[in-house]
C-alpha positions as MATLAB code, in Angstrom:
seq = 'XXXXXXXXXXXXXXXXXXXXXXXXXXXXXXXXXXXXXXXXXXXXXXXXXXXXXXXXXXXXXXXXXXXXXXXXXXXXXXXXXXXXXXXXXXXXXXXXXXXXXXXXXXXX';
ca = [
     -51.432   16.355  -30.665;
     -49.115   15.507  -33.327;
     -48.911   18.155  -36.118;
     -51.209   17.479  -39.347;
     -48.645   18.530  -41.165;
     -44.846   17.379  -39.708;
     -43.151   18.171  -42.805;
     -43.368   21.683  -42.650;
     -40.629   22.246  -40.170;
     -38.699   21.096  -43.136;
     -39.713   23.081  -45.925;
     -39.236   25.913  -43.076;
     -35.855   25.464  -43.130;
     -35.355   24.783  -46.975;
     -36.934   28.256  -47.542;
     -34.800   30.192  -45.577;
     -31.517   28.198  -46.814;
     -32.878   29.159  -50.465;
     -33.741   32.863  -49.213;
     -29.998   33.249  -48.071;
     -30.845   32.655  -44.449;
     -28.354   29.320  -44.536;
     -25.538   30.599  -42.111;
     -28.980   32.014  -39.114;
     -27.820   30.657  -36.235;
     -29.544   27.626  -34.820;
     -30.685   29.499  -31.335;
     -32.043   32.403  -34.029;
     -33.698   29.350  -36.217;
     -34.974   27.834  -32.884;
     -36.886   31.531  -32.447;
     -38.672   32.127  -35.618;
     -39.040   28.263  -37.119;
     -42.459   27.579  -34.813;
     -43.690   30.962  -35.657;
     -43.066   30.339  -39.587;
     -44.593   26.930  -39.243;
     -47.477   27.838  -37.074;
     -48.452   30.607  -40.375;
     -47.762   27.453  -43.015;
     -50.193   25.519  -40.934;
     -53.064   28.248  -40.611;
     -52.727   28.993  -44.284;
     -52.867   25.100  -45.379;
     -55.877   24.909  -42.814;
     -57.678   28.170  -44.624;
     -57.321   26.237  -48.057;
     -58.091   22.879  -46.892;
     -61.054   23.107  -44.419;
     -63.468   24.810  -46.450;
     -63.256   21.619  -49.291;
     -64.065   19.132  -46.626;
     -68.112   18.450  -46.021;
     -69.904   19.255  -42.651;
     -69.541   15.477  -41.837;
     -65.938   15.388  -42.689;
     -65.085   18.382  -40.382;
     -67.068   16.814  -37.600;
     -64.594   13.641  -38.339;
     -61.447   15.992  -38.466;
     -62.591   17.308  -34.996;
     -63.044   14.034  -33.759;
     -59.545   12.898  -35.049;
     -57.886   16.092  -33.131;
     -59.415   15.495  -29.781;
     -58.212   11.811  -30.131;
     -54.323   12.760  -30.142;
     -54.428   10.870  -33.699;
     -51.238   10.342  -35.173;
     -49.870   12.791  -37.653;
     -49.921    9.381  -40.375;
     -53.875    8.664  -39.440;
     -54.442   12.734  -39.642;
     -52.330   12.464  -43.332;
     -54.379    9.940  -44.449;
     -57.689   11.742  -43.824;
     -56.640   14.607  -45.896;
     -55.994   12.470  -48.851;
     -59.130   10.350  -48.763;
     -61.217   13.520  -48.159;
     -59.613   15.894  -50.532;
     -59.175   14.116  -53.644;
     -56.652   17.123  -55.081;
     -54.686   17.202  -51.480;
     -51.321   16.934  -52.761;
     -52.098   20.130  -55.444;
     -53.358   22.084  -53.054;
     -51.286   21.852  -50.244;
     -48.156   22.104  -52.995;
     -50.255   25.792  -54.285;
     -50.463   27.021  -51.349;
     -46.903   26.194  -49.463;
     -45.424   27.366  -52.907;
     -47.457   30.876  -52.500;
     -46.458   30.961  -48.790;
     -42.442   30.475  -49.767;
     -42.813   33.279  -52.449;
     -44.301   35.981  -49.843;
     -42.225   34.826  -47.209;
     -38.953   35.360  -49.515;
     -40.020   38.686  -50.581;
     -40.345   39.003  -46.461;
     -36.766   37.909  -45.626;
     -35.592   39.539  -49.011;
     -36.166   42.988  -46.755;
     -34.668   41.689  -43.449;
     -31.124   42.496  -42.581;
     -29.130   39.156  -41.928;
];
């Protein structure tokens, strides 16, 4: 299944560039990205899920058993969450902040 959220590898990668991470090796980016991502995506999933109706979770399960496209899984989340765009923005910019402070401690 394609990822709801493809753009996260991205802002991944931004966030450690702006956290002074830009010279990590690609084999040591290659490591951690998925892991990093994989957090993003539970964290957009705890703020998003629980503003969606019974029905529309049954038709976000449906969606994810069908292999739908990360576009057709992008456009549910906008016509189902009216305030998509703030939220996810919130909660990705909360995620970066904590995950600085995290790499602020970590020895390059």
């Amino acid at each position: 299944m394609a990822s709801q959220f493809d753009f996260l590898e991205s802002f991944i990668h931004k966030v450690l560039d702006d956290a002074g991470f830009e010279n990590m090796t690609e084999a040591t980016r290659a490591q951690f990205v998925p892991m990093f991502v994989a957090e993003a995506e539970r964290r957009l999933g705890m703020a998003l899920l629980p503003l969606l109706s019974d029905a529309q979770a049954k038709e976000l399960a449906e969606l994810a058993n069908k292999n739908t496209s990360s576009e057709n899984l992008a456009n549910f989340w906008q016509h189902n969450v009216p305030n998509f765009e703030q939220v996810v923005q919130q909660t990705l910019n909360q995620f970066a902040q904590e995950f600085k402070k995290t790499l602020a401690g970590v020895t390059q």
